[in-house]
C-alpha positions as CSV (number, residue, x, y, z in Angstrom):
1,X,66.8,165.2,107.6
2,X,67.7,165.0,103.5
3,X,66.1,162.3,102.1
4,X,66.8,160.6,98.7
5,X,65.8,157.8,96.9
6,X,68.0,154.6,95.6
7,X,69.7,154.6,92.6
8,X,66.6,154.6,89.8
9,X,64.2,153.2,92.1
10,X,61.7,155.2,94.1
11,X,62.6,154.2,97.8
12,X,63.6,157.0,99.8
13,X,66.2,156.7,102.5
14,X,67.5,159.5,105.3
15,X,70.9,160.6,105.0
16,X,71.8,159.0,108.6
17,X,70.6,155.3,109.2
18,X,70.0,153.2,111.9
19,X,72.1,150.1,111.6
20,X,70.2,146.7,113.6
21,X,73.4,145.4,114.6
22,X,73.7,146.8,118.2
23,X,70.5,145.9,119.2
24,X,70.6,142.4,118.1
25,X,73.4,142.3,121.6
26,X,76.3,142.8,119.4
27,X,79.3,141.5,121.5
28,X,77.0,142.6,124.6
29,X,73.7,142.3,125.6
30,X,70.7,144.6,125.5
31,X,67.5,144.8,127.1
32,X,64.1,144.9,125.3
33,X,63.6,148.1,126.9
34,X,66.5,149.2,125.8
35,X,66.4,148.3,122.4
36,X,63.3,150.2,122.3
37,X,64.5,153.2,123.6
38,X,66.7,153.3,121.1
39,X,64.5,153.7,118.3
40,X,62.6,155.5,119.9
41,X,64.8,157.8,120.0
42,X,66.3,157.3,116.2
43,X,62.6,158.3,114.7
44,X,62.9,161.6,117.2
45,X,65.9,162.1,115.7
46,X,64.1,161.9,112.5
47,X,65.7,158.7,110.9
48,X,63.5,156.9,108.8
49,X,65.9,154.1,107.2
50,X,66.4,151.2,109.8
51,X,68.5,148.2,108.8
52,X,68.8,144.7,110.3
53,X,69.4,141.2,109.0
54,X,69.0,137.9,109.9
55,X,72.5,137.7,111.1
56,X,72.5,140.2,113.8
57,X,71.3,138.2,117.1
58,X,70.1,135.1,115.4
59,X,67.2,137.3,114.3
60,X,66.5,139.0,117.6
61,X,67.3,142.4,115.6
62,X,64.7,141.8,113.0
63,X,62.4,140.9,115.5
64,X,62.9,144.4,117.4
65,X,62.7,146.3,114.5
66,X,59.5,144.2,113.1
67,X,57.9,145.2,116.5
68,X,58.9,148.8,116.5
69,X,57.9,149.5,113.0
70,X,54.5,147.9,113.1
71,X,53.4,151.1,115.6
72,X,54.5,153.2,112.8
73,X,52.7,154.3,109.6
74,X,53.6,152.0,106.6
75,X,55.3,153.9,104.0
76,X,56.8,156.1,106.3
77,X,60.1,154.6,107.0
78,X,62.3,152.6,105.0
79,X,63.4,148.6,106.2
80,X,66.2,147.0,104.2
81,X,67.3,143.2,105.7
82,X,69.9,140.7,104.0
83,X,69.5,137.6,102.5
84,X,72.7,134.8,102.6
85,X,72.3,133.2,105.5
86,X,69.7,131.1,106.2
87,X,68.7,130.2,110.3
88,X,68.1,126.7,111.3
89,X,66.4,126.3,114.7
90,X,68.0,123.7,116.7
91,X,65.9,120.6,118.4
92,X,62.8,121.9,119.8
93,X,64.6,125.1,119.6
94,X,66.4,125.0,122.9
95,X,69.8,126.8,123.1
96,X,72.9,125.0,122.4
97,X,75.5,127.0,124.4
98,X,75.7,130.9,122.8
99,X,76.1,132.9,119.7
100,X,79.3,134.7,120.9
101,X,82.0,132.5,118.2
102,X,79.8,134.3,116.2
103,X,80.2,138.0,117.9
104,X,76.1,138.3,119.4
105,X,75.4,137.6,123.2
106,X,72.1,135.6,122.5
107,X,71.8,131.9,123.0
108,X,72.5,129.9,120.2
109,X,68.7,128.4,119.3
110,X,69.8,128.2,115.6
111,X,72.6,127.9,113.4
112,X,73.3,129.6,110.8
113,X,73.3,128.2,107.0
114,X,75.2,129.8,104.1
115,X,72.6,129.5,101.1
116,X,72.2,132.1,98.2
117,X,70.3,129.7,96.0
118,X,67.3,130.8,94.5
119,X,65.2,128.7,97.0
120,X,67.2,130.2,99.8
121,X,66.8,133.9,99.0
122,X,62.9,133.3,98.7
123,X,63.1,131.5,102.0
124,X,65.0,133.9,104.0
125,X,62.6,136.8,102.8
126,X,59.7,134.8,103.8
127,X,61.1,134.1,107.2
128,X,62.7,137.6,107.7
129,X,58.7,139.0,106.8
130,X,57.6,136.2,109.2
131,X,59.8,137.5,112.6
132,X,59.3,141.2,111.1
133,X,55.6,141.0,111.5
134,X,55.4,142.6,108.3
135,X,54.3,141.9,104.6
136,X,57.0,143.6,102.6
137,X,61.1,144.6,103.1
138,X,61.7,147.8,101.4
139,X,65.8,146.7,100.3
140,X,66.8,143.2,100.5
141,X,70.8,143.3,100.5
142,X,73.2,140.2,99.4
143,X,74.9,140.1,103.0
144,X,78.8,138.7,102.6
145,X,78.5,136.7,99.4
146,X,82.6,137.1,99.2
147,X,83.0,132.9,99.0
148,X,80.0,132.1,97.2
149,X,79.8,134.2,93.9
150,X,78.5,131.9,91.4
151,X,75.0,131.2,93.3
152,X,75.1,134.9,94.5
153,X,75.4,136.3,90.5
154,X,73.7,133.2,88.9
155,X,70.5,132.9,92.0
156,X,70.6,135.2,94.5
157,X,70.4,138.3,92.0
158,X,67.6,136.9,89.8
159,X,65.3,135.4,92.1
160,X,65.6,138.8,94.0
161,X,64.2,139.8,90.5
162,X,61.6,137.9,90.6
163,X,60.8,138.8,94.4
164,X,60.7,142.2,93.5
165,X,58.3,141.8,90.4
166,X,56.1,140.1,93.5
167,X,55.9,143.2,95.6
168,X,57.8,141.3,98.4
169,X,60.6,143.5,98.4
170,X,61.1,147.2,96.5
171,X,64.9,147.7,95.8
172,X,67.7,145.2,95.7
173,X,71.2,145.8,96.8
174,X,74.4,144.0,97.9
175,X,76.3,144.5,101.3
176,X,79.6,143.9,102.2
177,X,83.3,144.4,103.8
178,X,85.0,144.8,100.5
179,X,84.8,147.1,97.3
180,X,85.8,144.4,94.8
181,X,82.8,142.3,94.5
182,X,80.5,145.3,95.1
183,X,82.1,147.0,91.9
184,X,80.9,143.8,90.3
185,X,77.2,143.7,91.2
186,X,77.2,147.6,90.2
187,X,78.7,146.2,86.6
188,X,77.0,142.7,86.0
189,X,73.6,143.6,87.7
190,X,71.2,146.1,87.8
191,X,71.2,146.7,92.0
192,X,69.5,149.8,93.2
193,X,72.1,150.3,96.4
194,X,75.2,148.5,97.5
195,X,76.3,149.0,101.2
196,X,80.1,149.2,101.7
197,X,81.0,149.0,105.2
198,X,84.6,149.6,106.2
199,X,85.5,150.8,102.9
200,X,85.1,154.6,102.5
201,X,86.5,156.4,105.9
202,X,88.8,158.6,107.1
203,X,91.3,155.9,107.5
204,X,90.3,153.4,104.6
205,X,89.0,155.2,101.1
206,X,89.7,151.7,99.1
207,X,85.9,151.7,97.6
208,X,86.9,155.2,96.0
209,X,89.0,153.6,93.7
210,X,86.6,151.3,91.4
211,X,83.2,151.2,93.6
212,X,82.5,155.3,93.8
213,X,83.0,156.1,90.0
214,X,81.6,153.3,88.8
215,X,78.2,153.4,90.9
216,X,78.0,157.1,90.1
217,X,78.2,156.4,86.3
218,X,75.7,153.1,86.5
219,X,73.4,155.4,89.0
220,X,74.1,152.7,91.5
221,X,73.4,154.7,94.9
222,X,76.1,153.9,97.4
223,X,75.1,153.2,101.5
224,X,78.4,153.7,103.8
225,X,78.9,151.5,106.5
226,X,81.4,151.3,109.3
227,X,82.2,154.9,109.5
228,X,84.4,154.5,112.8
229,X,85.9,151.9,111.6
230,X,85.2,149.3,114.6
231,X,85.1,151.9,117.0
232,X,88.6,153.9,116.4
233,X,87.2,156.7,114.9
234,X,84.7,156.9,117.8
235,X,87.0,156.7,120.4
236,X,90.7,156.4,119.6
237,X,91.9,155.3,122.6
238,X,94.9,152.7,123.4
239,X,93.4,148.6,123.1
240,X,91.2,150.4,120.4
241,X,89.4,148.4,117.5
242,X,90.3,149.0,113.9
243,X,88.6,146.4,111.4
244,X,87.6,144.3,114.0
245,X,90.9,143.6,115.0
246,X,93.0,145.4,117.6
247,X,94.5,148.7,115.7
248,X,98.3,148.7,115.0
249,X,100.0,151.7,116.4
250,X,100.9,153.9,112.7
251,X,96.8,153.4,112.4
252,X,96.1,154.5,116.2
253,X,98.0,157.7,115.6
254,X,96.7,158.3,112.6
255,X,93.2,158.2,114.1
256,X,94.7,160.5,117.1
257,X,95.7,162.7,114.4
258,X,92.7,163.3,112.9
259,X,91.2,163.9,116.7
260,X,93.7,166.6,117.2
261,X,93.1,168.5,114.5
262,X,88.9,168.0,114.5
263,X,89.2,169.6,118.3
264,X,91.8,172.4,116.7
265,X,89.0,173.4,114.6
266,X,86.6,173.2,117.2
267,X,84.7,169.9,115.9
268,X,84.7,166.8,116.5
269,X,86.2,163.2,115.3
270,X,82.6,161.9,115.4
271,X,81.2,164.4,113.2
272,X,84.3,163.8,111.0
273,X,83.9,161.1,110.4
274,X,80.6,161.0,109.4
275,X,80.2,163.4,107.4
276,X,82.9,162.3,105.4
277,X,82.0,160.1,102.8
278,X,79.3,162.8,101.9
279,X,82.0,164.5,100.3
280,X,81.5,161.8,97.7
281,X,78.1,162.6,95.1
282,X,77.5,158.8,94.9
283,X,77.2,158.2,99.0
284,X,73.2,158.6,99.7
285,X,73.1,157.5,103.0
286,X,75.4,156.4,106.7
287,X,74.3,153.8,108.5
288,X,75.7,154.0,112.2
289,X,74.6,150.9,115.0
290,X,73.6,152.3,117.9
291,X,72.6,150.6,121.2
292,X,71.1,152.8,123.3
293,X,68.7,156.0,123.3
294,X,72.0,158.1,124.5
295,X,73.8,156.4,121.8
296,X,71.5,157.3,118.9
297,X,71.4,161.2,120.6
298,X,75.3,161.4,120.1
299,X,75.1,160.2,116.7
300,X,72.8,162.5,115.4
301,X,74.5,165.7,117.3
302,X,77.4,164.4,115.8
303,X,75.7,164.3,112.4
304,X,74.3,168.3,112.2
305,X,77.9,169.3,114.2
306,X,79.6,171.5,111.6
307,X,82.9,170.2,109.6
308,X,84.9,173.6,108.7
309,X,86.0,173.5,105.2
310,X,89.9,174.5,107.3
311,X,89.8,170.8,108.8
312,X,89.6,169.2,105.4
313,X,91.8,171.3,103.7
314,X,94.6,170.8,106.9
315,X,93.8,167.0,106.4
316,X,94.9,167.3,103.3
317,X,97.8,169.5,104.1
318,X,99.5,167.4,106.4
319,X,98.8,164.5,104.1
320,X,96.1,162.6,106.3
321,X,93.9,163.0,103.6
322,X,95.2,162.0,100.1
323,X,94.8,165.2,97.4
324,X,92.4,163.3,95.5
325,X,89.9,162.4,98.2
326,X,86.7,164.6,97.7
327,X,85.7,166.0,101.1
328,X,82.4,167.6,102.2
329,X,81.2,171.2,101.1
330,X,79.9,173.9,104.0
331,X,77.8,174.8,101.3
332,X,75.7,171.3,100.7
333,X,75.6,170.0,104.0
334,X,74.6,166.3,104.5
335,X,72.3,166.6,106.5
């Protein structure tokens, strides 16, 4: 699978990436087994990036990654976890109801803590390499600093500096659901990576407007998240999720649009959608969550499936895709 390193750093990521979200039980649960399975199965596949966060399962995820990656040769895969949010255990860390308000089906030992102060950011890394198991996180990403911009720009950023200059962590980044404050970090900082999730899909293209050129001129490398959109590009079905909400019916048949004419050219949605944002030269790498060991196979069929160069030019034709939109070459495939 392509590899290429972050912005003007030297950490390497694969082109498809395995996002931690899933396995920290993501509105359902998952076995350990399971979870492991799953990864298994991702470094078959040949992904070598794996993301997680504190976030995802009140730290379960980082604690299955942590254990998977320690039976694997260090420096040959790529971790990147989040910083943001810190986790507070409750009393003598019994369970106070569950983490569903909050979208994971764990029980809720800990709260969570918004804090991007410098003191926070150098705790979370030390607690995120604590249930890792490991000594040093690859990319540590901002995670969802959208209400809290001042200590994000004015701590967060620096003492990630400073962490770096350590050895703790090798690239710095900033994640989020919008394009707006990403295009900031790429301005005002000097971030290696910032992942965009939601932002740059067949259905939403809103980070191609500021965010794409401007990491491309600052040599910002750009991570894609949320490539089927919540699930609609997946499966686009009636009841179907679009942005984490139920989808409106003009975006369902939009998404049922796109299906029709990926099966007229004897592709897929999946594989659409995908490889779309690769069409982009600023867009290193797609992180897609995935659950299960028959999940993570799909995904990465779906990644080497073939895009004809007639889907994307049809998209265009009947307007699905805007004119401007750059779309994927047969010739440079993304994988």
């Amino acid at each position: 699978m392509r590899t290429s390193t972050l912005g003007r750093g030297e950490v390497p990521v694969t082109a498809l990436g395995f996002g931690g979200a899933g396995i920290g039980n993501l509105y359902t649960p998952v076995r350990d087994e399971e979870a492991y399975l799953a990864l298994d199965a991702a470094w078959d596949a040949g992904l070598r990036y794996f993301d997680t966060a504190p976030h995802y399962g009140l730290g379960l995820s980082e604690r299955r990654i942590g254990e998977f990656l320690r039976t694997r040769p260090t420096g040959s895969y790529t971790l990147s976890t989040k910083v943001g949010r810190l986790l507070e255990r409750s009393p003598n860390g019994e369970a106070v109801g569950d983490d569903s308000a909050h979208g994971f089906a764990v029980p809720a030992t800990a709260r969570r803590v918004w804090d991007f102060s410098a003191s926070g950011v150098r705790r979370s890394i030390e607690e995120s390499l604590g249930r890792l198991g490991l000594d040093r996180i690859d990319v540590a990403y901002i995670h969802d600093p959208d209400d809290h911009a001042k200590e994000a720009f004015g701590e967060a950023y620096p003492e990630l500096e400073r962490l770096r200059g350590e050895g703790l962590i090798g690239a710095i980044g900033a994640g989020m659901n919008q394009s707006a404050m990403l295009s900031r970090f790429v301005r005002e900082t000097d971030v290696d990576v910032v992942l965009c999730a939601g932002r740059y899909s067949l259905l939403d293209q809103r980070a191609l407007k500021l965010l794409l050129p401007t990491a491309a001129e600052r040599g910002v490398s750009v991570v894609v998240g949320g490539v089927f959109n919540s699930g609609l590009l997946a499966d686009p079905r009636q009841g179907g999720t679009f942005d984490y909400a139920l989808a409106s019916p003009q975006v369902l048949r939009r998404a049922r649009r796109f299906k029709d004419l990926a099966e007229r050219h004897g592709t897929t949605l999946r594989a659409a959608a995908l490889a779309f944002p690769f069409g982009h030269p600023g867009v290193t790498s797609v992180l897609v969550g995935t659950r299960s060991a028959a999940e993570v196979a799909d995904t990465a069929q779906q990644f080497t499936t073939p895009v004809p160069a007639a889907f994307w030019q049809e998209a265009r034709d009947r307007h699905l895709l805007p004119a401007d939109v750059p779309v994927p070459s047969e010739q440079e495939p993304h994988t």
